[in-house]
N, C-alpha and C positions, 0 to 999 in steps of 0.2 A: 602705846602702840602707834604705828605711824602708819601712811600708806603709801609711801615714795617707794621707788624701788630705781637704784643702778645696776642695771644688768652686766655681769660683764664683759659682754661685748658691747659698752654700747655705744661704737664708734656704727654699728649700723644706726640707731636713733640719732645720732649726732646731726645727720645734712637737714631734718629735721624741729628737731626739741635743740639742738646746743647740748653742752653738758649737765642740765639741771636734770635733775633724779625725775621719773615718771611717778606723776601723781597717780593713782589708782583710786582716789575718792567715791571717781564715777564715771563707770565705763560700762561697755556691752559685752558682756559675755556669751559667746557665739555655739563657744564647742569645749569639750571637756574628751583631751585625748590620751587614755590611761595607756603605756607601753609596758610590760610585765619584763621587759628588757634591762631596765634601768635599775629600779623599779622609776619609772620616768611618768609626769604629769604633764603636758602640753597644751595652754589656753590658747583658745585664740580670742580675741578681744577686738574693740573696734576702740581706739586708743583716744586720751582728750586732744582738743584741737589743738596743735602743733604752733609754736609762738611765731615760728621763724617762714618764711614765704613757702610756696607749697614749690613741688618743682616744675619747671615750665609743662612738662607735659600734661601734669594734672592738670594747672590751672586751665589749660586747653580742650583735657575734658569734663570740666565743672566737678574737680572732686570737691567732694564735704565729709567726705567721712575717711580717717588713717584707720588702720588694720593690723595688725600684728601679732606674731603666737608667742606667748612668755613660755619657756620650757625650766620644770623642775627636776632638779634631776635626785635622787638617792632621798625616795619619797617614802614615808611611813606614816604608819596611824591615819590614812585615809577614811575618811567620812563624806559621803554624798549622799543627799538627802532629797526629798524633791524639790525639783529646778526647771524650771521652763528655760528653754533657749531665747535667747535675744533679750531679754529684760536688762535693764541697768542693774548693775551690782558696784558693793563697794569693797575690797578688800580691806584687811589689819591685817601687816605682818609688825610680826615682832622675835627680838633674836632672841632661841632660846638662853638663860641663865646658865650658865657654865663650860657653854661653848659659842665660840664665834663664828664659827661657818653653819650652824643648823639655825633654820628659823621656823616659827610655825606661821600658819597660811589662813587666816580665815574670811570666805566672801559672802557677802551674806546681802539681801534684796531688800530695799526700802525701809532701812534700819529694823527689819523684822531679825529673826534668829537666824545664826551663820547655815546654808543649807551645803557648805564646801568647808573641808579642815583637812588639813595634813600636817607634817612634817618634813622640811627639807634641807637641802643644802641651800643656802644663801649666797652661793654661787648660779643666778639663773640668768640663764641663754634668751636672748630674743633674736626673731628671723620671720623671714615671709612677709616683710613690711610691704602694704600695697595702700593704694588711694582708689576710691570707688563714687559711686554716684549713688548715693541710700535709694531703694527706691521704695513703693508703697508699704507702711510700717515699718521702716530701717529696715528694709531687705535687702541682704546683701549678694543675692542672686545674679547680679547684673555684670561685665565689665570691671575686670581689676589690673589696675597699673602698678606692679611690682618695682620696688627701689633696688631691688640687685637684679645685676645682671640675668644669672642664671635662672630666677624666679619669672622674669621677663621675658626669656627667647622660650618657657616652657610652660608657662599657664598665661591664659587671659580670664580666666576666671577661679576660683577655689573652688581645687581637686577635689573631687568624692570623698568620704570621710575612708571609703578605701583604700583610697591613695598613699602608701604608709609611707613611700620616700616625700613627700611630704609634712606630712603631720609629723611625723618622727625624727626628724632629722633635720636641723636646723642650722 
């Protein structure tokens, strides 16, 4: 099992990470957004530190913390178990045996037992890449600098979890 993951789109991570696959070893897992649409899973995460310079803007507002939502799409055999928001988690995926575009998902806290499992397509979408200023416990309440454009002229901070052209739509 690994925990890299190329997305693929992932010329948005690219200004970034470069092309090296995204580690998932250890990261924050923020929000867990089920869409009955898909059947579609959408994380949003607070991503490892980025290798390559931040972009001027950020660095101008002292980010320290990348952001971004992985979306799953053609999701089965979900399992959610109890999860506190904001904890470091660590992903396993791995491709399922006898097909190559499904893989299964499992993320699990402090190397305890996976409290997240699915099934997906191994075809997953990232978007809504922003830089923030962590504030008291990694809160990520504060101030957020979105890398595309359109996330930029329309949120300064993450939309209410009701906000579904967000969360859903990447």
């Amino acid at each position: 099992m690994t925990a890299e993951l190329s997305p693929r789109n992932s010329e948005v991570l690219a200004p970034l990470y470069g092309p090296a696959p995204l580690d998932l070893r250890s990261v924050r897992l923020r929000s867990v957004h089920l869409d009955w649409h898909g059947p579609t899973v959408t994380l949003r995460l607070d991503l490892p530190a980025p290798p390559l310079p931040l972009p001027e803007e950020w660095e101008a507002a002292d980010v320290d913390t990348v952001q971004g939502q992985l979306q799953f799409l053609a999701v089965e055999d979900l399992e959610l178990d109890d999860w506190e928001p904001g904890l470091p988690v660590s992903f396993e995926l791995a491709v399922r045996s006898g097909s190559r575009h499904r893989m299964r998902v499992a993320v699990s806290h402090d190397g305890k037992s996976e409290f997240l499992r699915f099934t997906g397509s191994a075809d997953v979408l990232v978007g809504h890449v922003s830089g923030f200023r962590a504030g008291p416990e990694s809160a990520d309440s504060g101030p957020h600098h979105f890398l595309g454009r359109l996330d930029a002229r329309l949120h300064t901070t993450v939309p209410d979890p009701s906000e579904k052209t967000f969360h859903e739509s990447l």
